[in-house]
RODO-2510 file (C-alpha; in nm, 4 decimals, decimal comma):
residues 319
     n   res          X          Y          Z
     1     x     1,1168    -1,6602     1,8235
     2     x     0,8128    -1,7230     1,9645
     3     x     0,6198    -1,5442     2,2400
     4     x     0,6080    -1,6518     2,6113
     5     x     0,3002    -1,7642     2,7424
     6     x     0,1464    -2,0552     2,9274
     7     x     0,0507    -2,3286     2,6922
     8     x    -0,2778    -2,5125     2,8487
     9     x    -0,3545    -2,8346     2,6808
    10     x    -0,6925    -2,9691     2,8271
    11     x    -0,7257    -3,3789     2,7668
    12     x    -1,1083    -3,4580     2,6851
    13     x    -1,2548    -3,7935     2,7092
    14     x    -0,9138    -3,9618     2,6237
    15     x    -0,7810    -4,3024     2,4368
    16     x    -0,4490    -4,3339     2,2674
    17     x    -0,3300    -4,5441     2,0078
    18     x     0,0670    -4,6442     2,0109
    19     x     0,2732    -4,8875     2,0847
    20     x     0,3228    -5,0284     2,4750
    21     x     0,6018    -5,2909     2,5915
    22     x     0,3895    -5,4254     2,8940
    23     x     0,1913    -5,6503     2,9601
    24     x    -0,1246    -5,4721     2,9284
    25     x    -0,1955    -5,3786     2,5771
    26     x    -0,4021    -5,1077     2,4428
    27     x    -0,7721    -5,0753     2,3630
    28     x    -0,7831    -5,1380     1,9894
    29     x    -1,1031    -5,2184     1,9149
    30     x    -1,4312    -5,0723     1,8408
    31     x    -1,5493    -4,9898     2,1629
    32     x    -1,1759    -4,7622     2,2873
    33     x    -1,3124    -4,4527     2,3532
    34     x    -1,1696    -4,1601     2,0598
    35     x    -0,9581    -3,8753     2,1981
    36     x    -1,0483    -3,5302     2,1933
    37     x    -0,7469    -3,3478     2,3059
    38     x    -0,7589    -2,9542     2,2641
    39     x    -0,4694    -2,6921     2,3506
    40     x    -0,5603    -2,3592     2,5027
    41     x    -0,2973    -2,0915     2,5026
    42     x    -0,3208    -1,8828     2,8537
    43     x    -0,2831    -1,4721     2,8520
    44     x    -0,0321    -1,3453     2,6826
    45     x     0,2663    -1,2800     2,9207
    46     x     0,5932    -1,1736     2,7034
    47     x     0,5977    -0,8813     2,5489
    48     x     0,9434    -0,8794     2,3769
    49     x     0,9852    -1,2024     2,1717
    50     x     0,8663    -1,1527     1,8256
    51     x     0,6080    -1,4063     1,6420
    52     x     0,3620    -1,6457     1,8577
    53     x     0,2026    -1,9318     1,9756
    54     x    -0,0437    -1,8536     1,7175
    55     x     0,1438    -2,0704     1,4825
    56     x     0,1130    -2,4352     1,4897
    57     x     0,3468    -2,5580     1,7851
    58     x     0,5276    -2,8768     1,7998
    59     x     0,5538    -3,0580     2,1068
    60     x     0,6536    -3,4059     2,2105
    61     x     0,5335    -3,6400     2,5274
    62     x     0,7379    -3,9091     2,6727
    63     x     0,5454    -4,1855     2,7424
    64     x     0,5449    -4,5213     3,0240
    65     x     0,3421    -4,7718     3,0655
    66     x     0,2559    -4,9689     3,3970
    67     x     0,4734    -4,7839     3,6124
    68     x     0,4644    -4,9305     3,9217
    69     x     0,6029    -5,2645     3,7740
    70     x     0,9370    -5,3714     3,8151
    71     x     1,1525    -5,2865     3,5122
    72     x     0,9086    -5,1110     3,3707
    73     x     1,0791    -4,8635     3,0884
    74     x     0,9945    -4,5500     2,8828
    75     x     0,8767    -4,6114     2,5279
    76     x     1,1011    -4,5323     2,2105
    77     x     1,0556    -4,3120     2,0299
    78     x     0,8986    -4,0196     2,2013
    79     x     0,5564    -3,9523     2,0954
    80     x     0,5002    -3,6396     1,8538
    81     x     0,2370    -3,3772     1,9004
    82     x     0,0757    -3,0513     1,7206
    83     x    -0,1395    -2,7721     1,8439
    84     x    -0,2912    -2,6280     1,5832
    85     x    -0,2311    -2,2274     1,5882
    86     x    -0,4647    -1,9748     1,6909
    87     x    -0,5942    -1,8480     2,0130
    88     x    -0,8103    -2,0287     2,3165
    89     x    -0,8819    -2,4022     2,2655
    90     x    -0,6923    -2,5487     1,9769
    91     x    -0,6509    -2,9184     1,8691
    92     x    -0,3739    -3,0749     1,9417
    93     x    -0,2808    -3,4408     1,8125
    94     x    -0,0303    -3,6590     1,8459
    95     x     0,1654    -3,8790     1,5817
    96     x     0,0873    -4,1161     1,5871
    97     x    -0,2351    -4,1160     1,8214
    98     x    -0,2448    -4,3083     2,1995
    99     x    -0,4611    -4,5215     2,3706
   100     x    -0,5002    -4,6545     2,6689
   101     x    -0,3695    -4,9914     2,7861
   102     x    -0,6792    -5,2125     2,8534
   103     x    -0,8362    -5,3334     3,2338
   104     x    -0,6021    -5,1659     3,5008
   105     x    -0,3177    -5,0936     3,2782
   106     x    -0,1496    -4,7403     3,3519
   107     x     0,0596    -4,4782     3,1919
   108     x     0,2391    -4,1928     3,2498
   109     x     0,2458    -3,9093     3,0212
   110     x     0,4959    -3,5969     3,0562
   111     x     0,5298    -3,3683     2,7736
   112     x     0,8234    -3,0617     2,6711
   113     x     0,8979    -2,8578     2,4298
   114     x     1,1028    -2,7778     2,1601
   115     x     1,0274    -3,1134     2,0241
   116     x     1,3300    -3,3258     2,0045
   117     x     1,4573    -3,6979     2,0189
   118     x     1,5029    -3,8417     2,3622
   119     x     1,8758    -3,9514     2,4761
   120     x     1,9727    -4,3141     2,4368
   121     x     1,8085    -4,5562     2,7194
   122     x     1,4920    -4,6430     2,8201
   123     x     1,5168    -4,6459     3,2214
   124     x     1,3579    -4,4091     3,4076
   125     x     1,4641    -4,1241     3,3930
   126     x     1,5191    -4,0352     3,0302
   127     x     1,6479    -3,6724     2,9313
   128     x     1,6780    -3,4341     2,6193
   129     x     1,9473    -3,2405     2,6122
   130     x     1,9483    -2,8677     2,4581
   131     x     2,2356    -2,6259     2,3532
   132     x     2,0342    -2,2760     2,4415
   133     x     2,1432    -1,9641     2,2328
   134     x     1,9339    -1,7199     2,4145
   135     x     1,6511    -1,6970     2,1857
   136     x     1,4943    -2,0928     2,2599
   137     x     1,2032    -2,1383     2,5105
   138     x     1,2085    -2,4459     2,7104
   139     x     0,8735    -2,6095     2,8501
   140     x     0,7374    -2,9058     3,0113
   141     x     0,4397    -3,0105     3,1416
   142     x     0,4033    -3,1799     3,4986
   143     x     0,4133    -3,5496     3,5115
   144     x     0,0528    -3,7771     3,4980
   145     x    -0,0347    -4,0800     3,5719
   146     x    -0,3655    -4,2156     3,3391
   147     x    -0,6154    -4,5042     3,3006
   148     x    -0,9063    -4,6153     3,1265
   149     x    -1,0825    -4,5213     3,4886
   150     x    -0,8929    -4,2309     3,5910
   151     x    -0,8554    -4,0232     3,2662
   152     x    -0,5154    -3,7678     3,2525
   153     x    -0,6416    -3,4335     3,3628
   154     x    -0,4961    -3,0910     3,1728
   155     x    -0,1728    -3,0785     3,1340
   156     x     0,0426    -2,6942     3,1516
   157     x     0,3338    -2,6580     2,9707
   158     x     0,5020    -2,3935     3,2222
   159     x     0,8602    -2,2079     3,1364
   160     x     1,1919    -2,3464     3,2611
   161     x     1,3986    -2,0349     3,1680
   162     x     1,4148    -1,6828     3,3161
   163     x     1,3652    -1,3738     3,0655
   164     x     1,5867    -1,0615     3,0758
   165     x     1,4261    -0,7777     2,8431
   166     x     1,7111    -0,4881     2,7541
   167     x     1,5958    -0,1080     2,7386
   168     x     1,8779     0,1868     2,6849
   169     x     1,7032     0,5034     2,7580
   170     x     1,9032     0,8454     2,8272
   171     x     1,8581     1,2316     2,8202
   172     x     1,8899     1,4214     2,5262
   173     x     2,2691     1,5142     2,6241
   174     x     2,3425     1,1576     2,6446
   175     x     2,1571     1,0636     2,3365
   176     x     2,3899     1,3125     2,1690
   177     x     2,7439     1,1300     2,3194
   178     x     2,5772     0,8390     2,3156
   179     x     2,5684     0,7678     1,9063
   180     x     2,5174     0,3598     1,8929
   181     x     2,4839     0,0479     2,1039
   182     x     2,6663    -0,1907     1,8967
   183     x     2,6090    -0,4711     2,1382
   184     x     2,5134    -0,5943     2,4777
   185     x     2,6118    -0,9773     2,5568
   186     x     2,5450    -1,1741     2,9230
   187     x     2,8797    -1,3722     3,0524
   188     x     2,9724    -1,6251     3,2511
   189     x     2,5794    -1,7948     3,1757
   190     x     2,5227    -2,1957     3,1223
   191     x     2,4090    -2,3090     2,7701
   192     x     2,4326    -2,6567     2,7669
   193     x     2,1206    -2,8167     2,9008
   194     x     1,9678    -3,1101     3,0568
   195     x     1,6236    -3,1507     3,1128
   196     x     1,5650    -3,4843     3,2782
   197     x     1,1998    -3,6969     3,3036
   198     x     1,0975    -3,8958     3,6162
   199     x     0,7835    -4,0596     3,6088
   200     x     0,7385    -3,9794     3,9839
   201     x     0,9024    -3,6523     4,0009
   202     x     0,8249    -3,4687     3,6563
   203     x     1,0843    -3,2669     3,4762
   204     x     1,4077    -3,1163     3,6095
   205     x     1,6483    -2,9037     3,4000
   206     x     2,0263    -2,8697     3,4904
   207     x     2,2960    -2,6666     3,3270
   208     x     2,5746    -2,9095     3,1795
   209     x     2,9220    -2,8531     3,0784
   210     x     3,0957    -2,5806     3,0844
   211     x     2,8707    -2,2719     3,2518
   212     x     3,0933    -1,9418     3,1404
   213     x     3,0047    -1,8891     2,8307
   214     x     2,8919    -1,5598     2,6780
   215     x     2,5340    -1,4939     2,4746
   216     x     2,4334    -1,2043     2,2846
   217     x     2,1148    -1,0147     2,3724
   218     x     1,9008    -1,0577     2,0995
   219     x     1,6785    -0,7214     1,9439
   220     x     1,9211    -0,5503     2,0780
   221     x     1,8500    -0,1184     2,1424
   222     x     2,0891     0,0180     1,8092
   223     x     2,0357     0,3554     2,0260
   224     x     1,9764     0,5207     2,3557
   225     x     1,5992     0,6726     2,3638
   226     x     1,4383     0,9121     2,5928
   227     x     1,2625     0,7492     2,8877
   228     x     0,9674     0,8497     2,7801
   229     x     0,9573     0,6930     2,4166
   230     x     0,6744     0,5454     2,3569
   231     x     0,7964     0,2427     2,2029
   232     x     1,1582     0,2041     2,3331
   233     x     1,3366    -0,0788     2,1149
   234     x     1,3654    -0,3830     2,3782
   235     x     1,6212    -0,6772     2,3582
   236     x     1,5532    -0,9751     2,5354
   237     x     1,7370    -1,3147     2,6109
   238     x     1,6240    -1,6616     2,7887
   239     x     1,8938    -1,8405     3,0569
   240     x     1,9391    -2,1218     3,2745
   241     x     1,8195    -1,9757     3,5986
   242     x     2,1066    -2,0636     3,8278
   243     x     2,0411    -1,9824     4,1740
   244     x     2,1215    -1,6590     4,3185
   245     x     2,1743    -1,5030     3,9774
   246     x     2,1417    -1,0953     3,9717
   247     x     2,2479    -1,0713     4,3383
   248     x     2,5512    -0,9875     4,5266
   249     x     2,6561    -1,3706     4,5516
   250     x     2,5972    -1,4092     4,1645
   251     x     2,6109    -1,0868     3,9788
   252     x     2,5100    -1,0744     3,6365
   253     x     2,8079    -0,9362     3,4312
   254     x     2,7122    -0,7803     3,0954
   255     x     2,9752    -0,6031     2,8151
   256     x     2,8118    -0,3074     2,6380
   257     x     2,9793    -0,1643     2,3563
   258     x     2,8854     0,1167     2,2094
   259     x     3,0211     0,4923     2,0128
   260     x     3,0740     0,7378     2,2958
   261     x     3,1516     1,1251     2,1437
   262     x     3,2451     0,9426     1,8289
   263     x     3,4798     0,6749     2,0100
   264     x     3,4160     0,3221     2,0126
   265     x     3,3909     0,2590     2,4027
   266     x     3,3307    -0,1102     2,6104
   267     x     3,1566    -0,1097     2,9150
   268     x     3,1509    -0,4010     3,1446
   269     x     2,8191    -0,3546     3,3596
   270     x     2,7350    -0,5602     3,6522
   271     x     2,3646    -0,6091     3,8360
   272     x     2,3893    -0,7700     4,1290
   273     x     2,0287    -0,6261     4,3151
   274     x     1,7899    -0,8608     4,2065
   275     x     1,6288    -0,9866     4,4937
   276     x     1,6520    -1,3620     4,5766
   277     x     1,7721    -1,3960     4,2276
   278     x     1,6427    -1,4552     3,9137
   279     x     1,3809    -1,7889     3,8801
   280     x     1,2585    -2,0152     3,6259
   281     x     0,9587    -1,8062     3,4370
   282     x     1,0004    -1,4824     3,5551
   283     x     1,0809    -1,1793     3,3159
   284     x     1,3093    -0,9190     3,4417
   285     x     1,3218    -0,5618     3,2474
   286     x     1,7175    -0,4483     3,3055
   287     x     1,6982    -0,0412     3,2329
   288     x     2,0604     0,1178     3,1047
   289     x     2,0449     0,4487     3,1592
   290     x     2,3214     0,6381     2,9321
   291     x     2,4849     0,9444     3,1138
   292     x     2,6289     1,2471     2,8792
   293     x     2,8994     1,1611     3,1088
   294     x     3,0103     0,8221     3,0452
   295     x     2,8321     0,6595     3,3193
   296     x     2,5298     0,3969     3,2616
   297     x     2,2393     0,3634     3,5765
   298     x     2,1120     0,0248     3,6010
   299     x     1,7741    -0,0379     3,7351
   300     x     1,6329    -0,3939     3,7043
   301     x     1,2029    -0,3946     3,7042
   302     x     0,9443    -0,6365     3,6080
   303     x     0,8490    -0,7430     3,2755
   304     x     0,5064    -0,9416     3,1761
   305     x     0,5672    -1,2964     3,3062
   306     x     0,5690    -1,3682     3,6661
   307     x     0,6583    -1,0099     3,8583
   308     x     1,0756    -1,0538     3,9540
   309     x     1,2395    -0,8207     4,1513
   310     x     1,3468    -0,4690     4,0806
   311     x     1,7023    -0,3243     4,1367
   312     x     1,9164    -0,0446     4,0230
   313     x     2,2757     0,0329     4,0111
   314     x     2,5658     0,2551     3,8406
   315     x     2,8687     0,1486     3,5759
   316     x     3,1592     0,3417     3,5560
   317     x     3,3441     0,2769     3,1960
   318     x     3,6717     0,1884     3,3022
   319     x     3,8182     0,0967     2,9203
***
């Protein structure tokens, strides 16, 4: 899966070559000014997801034309895009490439990521809908408005999921009762999803269907290590931010299972302390701590995206 970071894509001197269902048309000619469009990747800011942005990414814009006229629709298909891998300012070009309508036509461009078709319909607004298994990041850009006189400025793909990393960390009595983490899974969490695009008010993503369903952590710890292990094994999984998550009003419910003096044992955990919640783009680092009596601490800190909230609290096993 790939790594969490800001994805910066910085327009240059733009035209764009496509098809447009208004009345203006686009600048096909000699004289349309060539796009230069180059993708910067921002500091790296997740430390748990495997692989990169370093790989070639693709990405897909949704596209309208003279907005402020009545009726005006999105074009079909969405428009494909490709930032070449690597690090700073990459290329990125779309398939096919875009101009710009000619005199005072207007677009708007909004682009999101993972690249996939848009829902039926044309009216504004269109949507792409996602079934999230924990492991997917989900970006869009915010929404721009662009002429032939008023070029589209850089565009930031930003994340619309929050980030819980996983660490299981215990003394060396524990570590000795504590034999295996078979599993750790999140309930009750939304993962059908909605994200919506209005040419006035950007992108919007909304859980769908039915919200209690029950992901995995992925990379998850096989074993309790010492709190100060250098490289503790860290699982991680990405979720619909619904408000109030992590706190009192909305706990987050996990199920640990794991071999406990040589018996299988299930643990259901709750953290409810995160303060005002978990939000869209923040990473929050949930700490097990594994007692050599049966008990697990929670504490709840910040990971490398946006700082969260910390929090701490203490499971019983009670099967």
């Amino acid at each position: 899966m790939k790594t969490g970071k800001l994805l910066i894509m910085s327009l240059l001197g733009t035209t764009f070559l496509g098809g447009c269902t208004n009345t203006e048309e686009p600048v096909t000619d000699g004289t349309a000014q060539a796009i230069e469009v180059n993708a910067g990747i921002a500091e790296a800011t997740r430390a748990v997801i495997s692989g990169g942005y370093v790989n070639d990414l693709e990405v897909s814009f949704a596209r309208l034309d003279n907005p402020g006229t009545t009726g005006s629709v999105w074009n079909t298909p969405s428009i494909d895009a490709v930032r070449t891998g690597g690090t700073g300012n990459t290329v990125l070009t779309f398939e096919p490439e875009q101009t710009y309508l000619t005199e005072d036509g207007e677009s708007v461009l909004i682009g999101y990521y993972p690249r996939k078709t848009l829902n039926s319909g044309t009216t504004n607004p269109v949507s792409v809908t996602y079934t999230i298994t924990g492991e997917e990041d989900i970006m869009a850009t915010g929404v721009q408005t662009g002429s032939l006189v008023n070029k589209f400025e850089t565009f930031t793909f930003s994340h619309l999921l929050t980030q819980l990393q996983f660490r299981c960390t215990g003394s060396a009595g524990a570590i000795d009762k504590w034999t295996a983490i078979t599993s750790i899974k999140v309930k009750n969490v939304a993962t059908g999803l909605k994200l919506s695009l209005d040419k006035t008010k950007g992108a919007q993503l909304t859980a769908t269907g039915t919200a209690n369903q029950t992901l995995t952590v992925k990379n998850c710890p096989s074993t309790v290590s010492a709190p100060d292990a250098e490289k503790p094994s860290t699982g991680y999984l990405l979720l619909y931010p619904t408000v109030n998550l992590g706190t009192e009003d909305l706990p987050i419910g996990l199920e640990v299972k794991g071999t406990y003096d040589g018996s299988p044992k299930i643990l259901d955990v709750t953290v409810s302390n995160i303060s005002e919640g978990v939000k869209a783009g923040y990473s929050h680092l949930i700490t097990l701590t594994f007692t050599e009596d049966g008990k697990i601490a929670v504490e709840t800190g910040i990971a490398e995206w946006q700082p969260g909230n910390n929090g701490s609290t203490i499971i019983t096993p009670g099967k």
